[in-house]
Residue frames as qw, qx, qy, qz and C-alpha x, y, z in Angstrom:
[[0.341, -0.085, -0.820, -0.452, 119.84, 105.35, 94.19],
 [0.214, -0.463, -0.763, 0.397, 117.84, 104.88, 97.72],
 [0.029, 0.121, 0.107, -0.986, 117.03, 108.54, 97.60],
 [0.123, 0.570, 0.812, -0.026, 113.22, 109.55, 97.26],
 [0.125, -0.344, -0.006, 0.931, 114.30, 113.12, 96.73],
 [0.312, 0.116, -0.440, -0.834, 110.91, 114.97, 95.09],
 [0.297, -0.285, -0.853, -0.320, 108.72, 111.87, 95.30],
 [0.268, -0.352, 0.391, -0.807, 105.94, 111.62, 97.01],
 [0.476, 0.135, -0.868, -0.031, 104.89, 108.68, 99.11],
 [0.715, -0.322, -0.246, -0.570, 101.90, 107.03, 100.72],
 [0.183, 0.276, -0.905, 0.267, 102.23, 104.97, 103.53],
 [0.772, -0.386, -0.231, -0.449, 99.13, 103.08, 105.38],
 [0.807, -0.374, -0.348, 0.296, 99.71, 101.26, 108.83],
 [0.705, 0.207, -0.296, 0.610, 101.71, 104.22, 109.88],
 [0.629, -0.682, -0.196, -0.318, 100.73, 104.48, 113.26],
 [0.575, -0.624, 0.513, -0.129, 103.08, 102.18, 114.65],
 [0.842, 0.256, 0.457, 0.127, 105.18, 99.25, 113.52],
 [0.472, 0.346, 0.613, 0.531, 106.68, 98.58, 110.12],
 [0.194, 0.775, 0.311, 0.515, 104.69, 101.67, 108.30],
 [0.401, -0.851, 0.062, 0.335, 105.83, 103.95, 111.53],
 [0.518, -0.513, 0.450, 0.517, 109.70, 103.42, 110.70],
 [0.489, 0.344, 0.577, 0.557, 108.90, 103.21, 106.95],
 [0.122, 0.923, 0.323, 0.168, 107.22, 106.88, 106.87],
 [0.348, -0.900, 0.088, 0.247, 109.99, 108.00, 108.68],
 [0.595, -0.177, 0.583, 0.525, 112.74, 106.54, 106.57],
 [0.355, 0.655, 0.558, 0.364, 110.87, 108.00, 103.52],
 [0.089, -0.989, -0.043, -0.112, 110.34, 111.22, 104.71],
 [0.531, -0.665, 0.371, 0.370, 114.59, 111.23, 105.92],
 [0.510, 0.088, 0.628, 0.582, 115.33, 110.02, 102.13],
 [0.013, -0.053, 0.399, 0.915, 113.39, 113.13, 100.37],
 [0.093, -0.433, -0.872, -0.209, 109.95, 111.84, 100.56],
 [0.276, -0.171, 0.200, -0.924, 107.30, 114.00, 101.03],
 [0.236, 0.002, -0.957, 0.167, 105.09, 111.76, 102.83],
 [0.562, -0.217, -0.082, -0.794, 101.21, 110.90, 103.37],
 [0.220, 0.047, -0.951, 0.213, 100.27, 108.71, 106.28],
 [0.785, -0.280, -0.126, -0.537, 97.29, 106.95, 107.16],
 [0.288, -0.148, -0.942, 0.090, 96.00, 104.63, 109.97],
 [0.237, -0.647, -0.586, -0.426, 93.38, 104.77, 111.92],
 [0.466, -0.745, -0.398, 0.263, 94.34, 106.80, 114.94],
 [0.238, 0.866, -0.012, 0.439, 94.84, 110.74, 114.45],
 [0.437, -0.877, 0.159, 0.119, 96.50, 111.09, 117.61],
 [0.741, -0.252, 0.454, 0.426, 99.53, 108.64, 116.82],
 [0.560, 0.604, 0.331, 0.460, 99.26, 110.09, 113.19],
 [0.168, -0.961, 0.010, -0.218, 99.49, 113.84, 114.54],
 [0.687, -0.616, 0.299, 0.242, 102.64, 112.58, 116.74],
 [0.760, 0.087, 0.453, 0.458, 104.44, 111.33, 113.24],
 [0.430, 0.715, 0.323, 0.448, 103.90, 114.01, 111.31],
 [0.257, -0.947, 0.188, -0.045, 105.19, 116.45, 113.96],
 [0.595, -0.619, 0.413, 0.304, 107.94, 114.42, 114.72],
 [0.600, 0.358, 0.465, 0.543, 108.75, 114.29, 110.77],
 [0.169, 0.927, -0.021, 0.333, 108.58, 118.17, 110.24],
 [0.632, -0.774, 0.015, 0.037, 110.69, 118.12, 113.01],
 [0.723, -0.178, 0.492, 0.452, 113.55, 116.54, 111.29],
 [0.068, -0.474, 0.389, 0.787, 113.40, 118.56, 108.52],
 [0.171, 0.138, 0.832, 0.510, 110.95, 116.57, 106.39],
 [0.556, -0.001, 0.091, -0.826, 107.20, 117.13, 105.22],
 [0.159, -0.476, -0.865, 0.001, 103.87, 114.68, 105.82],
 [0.458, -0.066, 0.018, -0.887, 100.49, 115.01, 106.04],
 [0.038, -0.029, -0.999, 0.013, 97.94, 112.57, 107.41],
 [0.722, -0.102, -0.074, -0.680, 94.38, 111.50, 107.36],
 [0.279, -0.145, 0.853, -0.415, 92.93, 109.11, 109.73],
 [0.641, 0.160, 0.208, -0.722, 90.75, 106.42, 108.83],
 [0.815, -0.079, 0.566, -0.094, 89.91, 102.75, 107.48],
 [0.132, -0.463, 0.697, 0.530, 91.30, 101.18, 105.17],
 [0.151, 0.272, 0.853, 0.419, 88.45, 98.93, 104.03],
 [0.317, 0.810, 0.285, -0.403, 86.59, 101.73, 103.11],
 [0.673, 0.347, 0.395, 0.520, 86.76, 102.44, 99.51],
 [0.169, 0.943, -0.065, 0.280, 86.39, 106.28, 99.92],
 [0.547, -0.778, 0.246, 0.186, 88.78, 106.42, 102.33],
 [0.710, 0.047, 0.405, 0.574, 91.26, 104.90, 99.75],
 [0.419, 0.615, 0.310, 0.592, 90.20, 107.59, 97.27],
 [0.186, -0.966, -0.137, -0.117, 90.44, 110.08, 99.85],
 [0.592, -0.572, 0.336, 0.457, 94.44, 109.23, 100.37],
 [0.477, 0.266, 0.529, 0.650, 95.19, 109.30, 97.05],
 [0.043, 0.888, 0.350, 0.294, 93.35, 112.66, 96.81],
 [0.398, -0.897, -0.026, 0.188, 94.96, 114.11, 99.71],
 [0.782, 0.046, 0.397, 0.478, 98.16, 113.20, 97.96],
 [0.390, 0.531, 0.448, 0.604, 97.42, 115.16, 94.79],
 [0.229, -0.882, -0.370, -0.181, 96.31, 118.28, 96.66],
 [0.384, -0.906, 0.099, 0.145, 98.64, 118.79, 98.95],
 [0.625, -0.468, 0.502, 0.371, 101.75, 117.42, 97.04],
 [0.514, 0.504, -0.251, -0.647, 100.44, 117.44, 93.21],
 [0.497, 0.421, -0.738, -0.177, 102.01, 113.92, 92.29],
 [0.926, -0.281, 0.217, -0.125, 101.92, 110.08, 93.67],
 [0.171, 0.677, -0.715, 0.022, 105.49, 108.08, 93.77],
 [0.097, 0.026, -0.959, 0.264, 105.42, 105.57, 96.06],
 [0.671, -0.353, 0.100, -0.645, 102.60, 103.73, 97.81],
 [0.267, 0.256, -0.887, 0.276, 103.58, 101.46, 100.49],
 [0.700, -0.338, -0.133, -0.614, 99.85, 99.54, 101.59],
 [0.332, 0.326, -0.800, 0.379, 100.99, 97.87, 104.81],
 [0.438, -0.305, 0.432, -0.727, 97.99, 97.91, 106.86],
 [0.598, 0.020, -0.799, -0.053, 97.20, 94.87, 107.95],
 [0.610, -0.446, 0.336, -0.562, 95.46, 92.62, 110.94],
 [0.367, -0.205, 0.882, -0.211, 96.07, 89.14, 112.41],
 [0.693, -0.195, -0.314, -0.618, 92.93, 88.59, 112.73],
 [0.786, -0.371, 0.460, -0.181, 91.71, 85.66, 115.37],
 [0.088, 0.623, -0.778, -0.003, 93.73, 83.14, 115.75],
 [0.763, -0.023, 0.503, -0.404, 91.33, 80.03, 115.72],
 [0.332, 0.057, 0.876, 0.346, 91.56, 76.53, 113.84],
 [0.079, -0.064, -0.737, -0.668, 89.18, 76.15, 110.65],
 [0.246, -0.524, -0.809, 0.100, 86.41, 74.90, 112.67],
 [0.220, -0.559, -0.533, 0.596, 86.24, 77.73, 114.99],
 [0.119, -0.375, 0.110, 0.913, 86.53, 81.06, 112.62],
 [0.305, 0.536, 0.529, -0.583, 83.85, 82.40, 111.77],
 [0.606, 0.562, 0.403, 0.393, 82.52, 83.54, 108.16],
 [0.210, -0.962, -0.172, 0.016, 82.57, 86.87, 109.52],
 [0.504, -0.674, 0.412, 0.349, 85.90, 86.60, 111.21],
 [0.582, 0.073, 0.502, 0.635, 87.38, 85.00, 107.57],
 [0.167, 0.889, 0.367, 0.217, 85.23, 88.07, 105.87],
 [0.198, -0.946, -0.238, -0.097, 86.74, 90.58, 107.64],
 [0.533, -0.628, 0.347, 0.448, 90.38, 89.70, 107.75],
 [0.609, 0.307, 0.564, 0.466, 90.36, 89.08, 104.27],
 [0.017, 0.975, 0.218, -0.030, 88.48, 92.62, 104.21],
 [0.269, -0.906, 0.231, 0.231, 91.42, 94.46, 105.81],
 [0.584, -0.501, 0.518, 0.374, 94.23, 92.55, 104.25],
 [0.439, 0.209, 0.733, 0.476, 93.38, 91.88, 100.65],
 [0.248, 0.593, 0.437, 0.629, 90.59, 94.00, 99.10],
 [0.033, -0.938, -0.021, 0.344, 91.66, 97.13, 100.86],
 [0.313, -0.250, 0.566, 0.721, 94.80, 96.54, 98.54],
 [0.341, 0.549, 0.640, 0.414, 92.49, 96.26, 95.78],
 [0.136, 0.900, 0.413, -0.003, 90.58, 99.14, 96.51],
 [0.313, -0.756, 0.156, 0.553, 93.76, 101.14, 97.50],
 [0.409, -0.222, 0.667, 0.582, 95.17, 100.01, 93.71],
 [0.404, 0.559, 0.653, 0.314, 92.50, 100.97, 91.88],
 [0.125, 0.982, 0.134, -0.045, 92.72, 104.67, 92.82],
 [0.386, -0.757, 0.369, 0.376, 96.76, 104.70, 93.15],
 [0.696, 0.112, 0.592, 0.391, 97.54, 103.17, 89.72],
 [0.297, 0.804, 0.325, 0.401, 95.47, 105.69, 87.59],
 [0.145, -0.967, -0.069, 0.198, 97.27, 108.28, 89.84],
 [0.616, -0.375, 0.524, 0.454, 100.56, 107.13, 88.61],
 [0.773, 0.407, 0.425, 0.238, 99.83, 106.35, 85.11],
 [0.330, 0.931, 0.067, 0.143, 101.64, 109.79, 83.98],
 [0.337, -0.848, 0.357, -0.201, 104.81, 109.36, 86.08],
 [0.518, 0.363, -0.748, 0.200, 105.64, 106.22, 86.78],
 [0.403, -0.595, 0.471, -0.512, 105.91, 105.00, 90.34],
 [0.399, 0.130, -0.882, 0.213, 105.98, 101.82, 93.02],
 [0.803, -0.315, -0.171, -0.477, 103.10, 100.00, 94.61],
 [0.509, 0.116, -0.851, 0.065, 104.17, 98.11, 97.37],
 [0.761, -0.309, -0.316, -0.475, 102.48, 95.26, 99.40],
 [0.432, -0.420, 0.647, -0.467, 102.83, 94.26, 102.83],
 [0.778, -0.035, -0.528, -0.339, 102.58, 90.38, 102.47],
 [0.671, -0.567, 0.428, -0.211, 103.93, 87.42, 104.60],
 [0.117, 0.269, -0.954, -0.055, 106.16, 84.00, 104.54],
 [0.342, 0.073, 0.929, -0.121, 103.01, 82.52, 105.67],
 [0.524, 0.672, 0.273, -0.446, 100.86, 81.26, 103.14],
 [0.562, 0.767, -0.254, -0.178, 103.52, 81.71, 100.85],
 [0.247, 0.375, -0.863, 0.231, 106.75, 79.13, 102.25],
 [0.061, -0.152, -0.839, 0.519, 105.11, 78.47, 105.91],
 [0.523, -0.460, -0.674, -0.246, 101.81, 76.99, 107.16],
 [0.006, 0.226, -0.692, 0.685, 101.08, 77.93, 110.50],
 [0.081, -0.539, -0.806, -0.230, 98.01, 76.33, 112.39],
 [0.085, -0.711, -0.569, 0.405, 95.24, 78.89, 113.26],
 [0.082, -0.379, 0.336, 0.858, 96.36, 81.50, 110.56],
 [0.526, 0.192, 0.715, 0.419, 94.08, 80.21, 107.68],
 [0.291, 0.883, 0.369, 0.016, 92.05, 83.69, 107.15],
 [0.173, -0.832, 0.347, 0.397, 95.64, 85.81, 107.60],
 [0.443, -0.218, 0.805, 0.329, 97.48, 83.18, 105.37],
 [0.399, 0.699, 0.594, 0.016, 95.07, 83.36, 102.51],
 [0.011, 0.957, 0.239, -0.164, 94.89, 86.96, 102.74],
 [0.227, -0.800, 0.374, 0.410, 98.43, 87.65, 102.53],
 [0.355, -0.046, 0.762, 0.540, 99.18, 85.13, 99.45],
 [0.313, 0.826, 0.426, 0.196, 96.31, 86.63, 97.37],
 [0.155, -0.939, 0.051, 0.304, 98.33, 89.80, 98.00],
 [0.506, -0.195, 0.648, 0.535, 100.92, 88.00, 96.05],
 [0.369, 0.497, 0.697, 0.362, 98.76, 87.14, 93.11],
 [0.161, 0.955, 0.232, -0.095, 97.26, 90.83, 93.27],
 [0.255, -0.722, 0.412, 0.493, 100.81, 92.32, 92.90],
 [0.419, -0.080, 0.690, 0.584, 101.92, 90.07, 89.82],
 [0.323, 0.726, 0.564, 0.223, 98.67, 90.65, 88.07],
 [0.015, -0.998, -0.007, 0.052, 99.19, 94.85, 88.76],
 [0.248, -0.688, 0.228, 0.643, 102.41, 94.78, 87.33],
 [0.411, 0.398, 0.643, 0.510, 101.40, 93.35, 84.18],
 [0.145, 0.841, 0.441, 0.278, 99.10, 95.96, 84.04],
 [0.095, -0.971, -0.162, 0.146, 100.58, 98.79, 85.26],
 [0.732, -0.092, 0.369, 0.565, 104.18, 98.07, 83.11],
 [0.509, 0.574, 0.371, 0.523, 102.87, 100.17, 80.40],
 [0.133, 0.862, 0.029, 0.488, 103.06, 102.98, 82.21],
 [0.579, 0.355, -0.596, 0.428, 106.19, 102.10, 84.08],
 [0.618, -0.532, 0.331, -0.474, 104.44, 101.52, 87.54],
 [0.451, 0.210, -0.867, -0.037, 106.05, 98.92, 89.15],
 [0.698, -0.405, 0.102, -0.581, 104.22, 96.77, 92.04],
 [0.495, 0.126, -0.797, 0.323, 105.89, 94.21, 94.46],
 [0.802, -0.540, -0.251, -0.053, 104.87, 92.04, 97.35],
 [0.036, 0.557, -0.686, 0.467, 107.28, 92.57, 100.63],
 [0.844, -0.237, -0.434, -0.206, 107.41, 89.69, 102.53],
 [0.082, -0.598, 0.657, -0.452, 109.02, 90.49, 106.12],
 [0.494, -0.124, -0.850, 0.135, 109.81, 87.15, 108.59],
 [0.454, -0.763, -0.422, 0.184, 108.79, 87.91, 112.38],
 [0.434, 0.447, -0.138, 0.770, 109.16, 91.29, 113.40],
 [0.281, -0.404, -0.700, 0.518, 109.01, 92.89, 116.61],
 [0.276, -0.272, -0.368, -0.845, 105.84, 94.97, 116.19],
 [0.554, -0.063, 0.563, -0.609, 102.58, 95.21, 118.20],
 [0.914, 0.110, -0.228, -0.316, 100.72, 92.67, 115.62],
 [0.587, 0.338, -0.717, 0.163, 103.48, 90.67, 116.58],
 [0.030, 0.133, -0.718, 0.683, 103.26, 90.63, 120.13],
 [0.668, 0.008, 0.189, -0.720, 99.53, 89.75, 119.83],
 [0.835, 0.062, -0.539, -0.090, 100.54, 86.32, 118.03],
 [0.891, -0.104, -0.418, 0.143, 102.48, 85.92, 121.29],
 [0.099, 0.869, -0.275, 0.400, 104.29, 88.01, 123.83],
 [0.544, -0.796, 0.265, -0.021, 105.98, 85.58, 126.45],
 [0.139, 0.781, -0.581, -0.178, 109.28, 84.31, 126.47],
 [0.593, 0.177, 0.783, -0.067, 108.31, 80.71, 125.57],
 [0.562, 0.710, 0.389, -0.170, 106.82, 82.32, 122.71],
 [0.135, 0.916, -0.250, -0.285, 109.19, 84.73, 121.57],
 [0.306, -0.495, 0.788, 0.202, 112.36, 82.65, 121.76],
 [0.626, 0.483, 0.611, 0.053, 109.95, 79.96, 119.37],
 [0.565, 0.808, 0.166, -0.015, 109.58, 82.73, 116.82],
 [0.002, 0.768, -0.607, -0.203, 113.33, 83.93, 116.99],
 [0.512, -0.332, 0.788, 0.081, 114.45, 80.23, 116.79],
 [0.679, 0.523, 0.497, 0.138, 112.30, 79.40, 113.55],
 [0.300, 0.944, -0.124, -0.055, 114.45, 82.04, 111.69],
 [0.859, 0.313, -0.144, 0.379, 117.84, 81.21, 110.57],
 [0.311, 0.524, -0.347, 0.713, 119.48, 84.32, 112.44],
 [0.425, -0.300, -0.752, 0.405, 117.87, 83.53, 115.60],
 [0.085, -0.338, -0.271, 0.897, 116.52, 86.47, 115.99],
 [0.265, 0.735, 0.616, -0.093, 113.13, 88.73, 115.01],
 [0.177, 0.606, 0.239, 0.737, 113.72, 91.92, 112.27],
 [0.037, -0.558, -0.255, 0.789, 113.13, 95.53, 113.96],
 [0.339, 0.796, 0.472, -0.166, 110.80, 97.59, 112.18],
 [0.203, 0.889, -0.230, -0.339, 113.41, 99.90, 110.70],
 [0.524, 0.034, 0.805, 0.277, 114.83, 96.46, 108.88],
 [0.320, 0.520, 0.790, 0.057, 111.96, 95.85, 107.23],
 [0.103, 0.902, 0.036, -0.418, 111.97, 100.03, 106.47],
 [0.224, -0.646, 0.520, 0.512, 114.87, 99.41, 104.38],
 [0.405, 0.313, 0.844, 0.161, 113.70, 96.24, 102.51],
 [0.357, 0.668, 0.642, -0.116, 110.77, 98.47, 101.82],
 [0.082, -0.818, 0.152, 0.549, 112.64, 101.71, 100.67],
 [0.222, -0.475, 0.658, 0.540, 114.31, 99.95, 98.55],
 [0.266, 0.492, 0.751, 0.350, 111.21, 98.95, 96.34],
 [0.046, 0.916, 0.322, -0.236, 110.22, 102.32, 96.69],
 [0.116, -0.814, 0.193, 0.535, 113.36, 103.78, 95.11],
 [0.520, 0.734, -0.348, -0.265, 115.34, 103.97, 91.90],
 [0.224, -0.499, 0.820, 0.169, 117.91, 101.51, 93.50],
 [0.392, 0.172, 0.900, -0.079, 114.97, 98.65, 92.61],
 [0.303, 0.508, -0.306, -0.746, 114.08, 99.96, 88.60],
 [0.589, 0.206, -0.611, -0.487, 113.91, 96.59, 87.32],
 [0.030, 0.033, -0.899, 0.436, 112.43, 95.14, 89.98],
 [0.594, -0.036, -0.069, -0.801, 108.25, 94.54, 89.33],
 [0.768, 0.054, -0.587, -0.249, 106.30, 91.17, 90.11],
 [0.398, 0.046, -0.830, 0.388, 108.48, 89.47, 92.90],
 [0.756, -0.622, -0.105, -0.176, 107.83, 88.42, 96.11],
 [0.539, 0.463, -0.487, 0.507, 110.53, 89.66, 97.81],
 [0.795, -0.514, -0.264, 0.187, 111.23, 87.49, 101.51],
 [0.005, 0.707, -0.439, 0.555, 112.93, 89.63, 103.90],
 [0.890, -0.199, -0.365, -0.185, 112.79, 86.54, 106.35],
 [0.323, -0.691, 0.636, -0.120, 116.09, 86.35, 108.21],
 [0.059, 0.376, -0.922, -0.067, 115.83, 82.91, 106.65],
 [0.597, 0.006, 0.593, -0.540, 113.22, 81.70, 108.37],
 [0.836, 0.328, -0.086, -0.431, 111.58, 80.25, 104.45],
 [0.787, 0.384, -0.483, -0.015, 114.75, 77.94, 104.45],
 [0.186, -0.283, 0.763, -0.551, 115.40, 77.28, 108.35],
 [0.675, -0.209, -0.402, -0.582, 112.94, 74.06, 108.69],
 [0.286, 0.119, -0.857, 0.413, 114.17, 73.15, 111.91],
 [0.513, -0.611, -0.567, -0.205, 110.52, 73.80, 113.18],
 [0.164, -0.916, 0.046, -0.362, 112.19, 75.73, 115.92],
 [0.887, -0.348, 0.077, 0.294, 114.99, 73.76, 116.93],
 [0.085, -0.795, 0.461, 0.386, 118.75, 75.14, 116.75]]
C-alpha cells in the first residue's frame, strides 16, 4: 500500500532537509522522481545518488515563487516521465524572525511569497496535470499558526495556516477527479531551517522539551508521514491537516518536563 511503484512524483525543497529524505524515500518505493530547489549542485548530488540505488530522478533548479518555474516542473514531469502522481510542495523559508513592529512589508511579502502563493502557483499547473489520473498534492505546513503561537513567527505562521485553508479548498475541487490534497504538519525537525530558528544547546533542548517525546523528528520521519499521503495506503485521506508533531500540539508544558 506504501508503494509508489509507476508513479511519478514531484518533490520541491529537495536540496536538503525534509524534501532531501522524502525524494529519496520516493524514489526507493517505485517513484520516478522530479526534484527541485534552488541549488543544481546539491540537486545533481541527489539525483546521482538516486540512480545509484537503482531508482530514476531528474531535476531542475530554480525558484519557487516564480510562476514559470512552477510550470516548468510540471512540464519537465510530463516530458521526461509522461504522467504526474504525487506532488510533495515543501519548499519553504523562516523568514526573519522579528516581532510585528519590526518586519517589514517586504519581509511579510516575501515570506508569504515563498510559503503560500508558490503553493498556489505550483497547484494551478499540478492539478490540471492530474485531472486524468488521479493523484496527491501535498503541503508542507506547520503546528505553528495552526495549535502554537510562537513570538516573532507572525509572517511564517500566517503563511503556513493559509496553506491549510489552500489544501481544504483544492480538495473540494480537485475530488472530482480523484486528486486528493493534504496539509503535512511536521513538529521540530532537525533540518537546516531548523537550526536557523536556533542552534545552541539552550535552544535545542527548549525545542526537544516542548514536544511530548522529548525529542526533535529526523527528516526521514517526516519522509514517512509524507509517503504515506503520497501513496495508496492514504486513499481516503483528502482535506486534513495531518500533525506529525511528536505531540508537541498537546504537550503545553511551555517547555517544562
Amino acid at each position: 500500500m506504501m508503494s509508489l511503484h509507476n508513479k511519478v512524483a514531484l518533490v520541491t525543497g529537495a536540496s536538503s532537509g525534509i524534501g532531501r529524505s522524502t525524494a529519496k524515500l520516493f524514489a526507493q518505493q517505485g517513484a520516478k522522481v522530479v526534484a527541485a530547489a534552488r541549488t543544481t549542485a546539491a540537486l545533481e548530488q541527489l539525483v546521482d545518488e538516486i540512480e545509484r540505488e537503482g531508482g530514476q530522478a531528474c531535476a531542475l533548479a530554480g525558484d519557487v515563487t516564480q510562476d514559470s518555474y512552477a510550470s516548468a516542473l510540471v512540464s519537465l514531469a510530463l516530458d521526461k516521465f509522461g504522467r504526474l502522481d504525487v506532488a510533495f510542495n515543501n519548499a519553504g523559508t523562516l523568514g526573519p524572525m522579528l516581532s510585528v513592529d519590526e518586519l517589514s512589508l517586504a519581509q511579510w511579502e516575501q515570506t508569504l511569497r515563498t510559503n503560500l502563493t508558490a503553493a498556489f502557483s505550483a497547484a494551478r499547473y499540478q492539478l490540471p496535470a492530474m485531472a486524468k489520473t488521479g493523484g496527491s498534492i501535498i503541503f508542507t505546513a506547520s503546528f505553528v499558526g495552526y495549535t502554537v503561537g510562537m513570538p516573532g513567527m507572525t509572517a511564517y505562521a500566517a503563511s503556513k495556516a493559509g496553506l491549510i485553508g489552500l489544501s481544504k479548498a483544492l480538495a473540494i475541487e480537485g475530488a472530482a477527479n480523484n486528486i486528493r490534497v493534504n496539509a503535512l504538519l511536521p513538529g521540530g525537525t532537525d533540518t537546516p531551517m531548523a537550526k536557523s530558528f536556533g542552534d545552541t544547546p539552550e535552544v535545542i533542548e527548549f525545542v526537544q522539551n516542548l514536544h511530548l517525546l522529548k525529542r526533535m523528528a529526523s527528516p526521514d520521519e517526516i519522509a514517512q508521514s509524507a509517503l504515506y499521503l503520497a501513496s495508496n495506503a492514504s486513499s481516503f485521506t483528502t482535506g486534513t491537516a495531518m500533525l506529525v508533531d511528536g505531540g508537541l500540539s498537546i504537550h503545553k508544558a511551555q517547555g517544562n518536563s
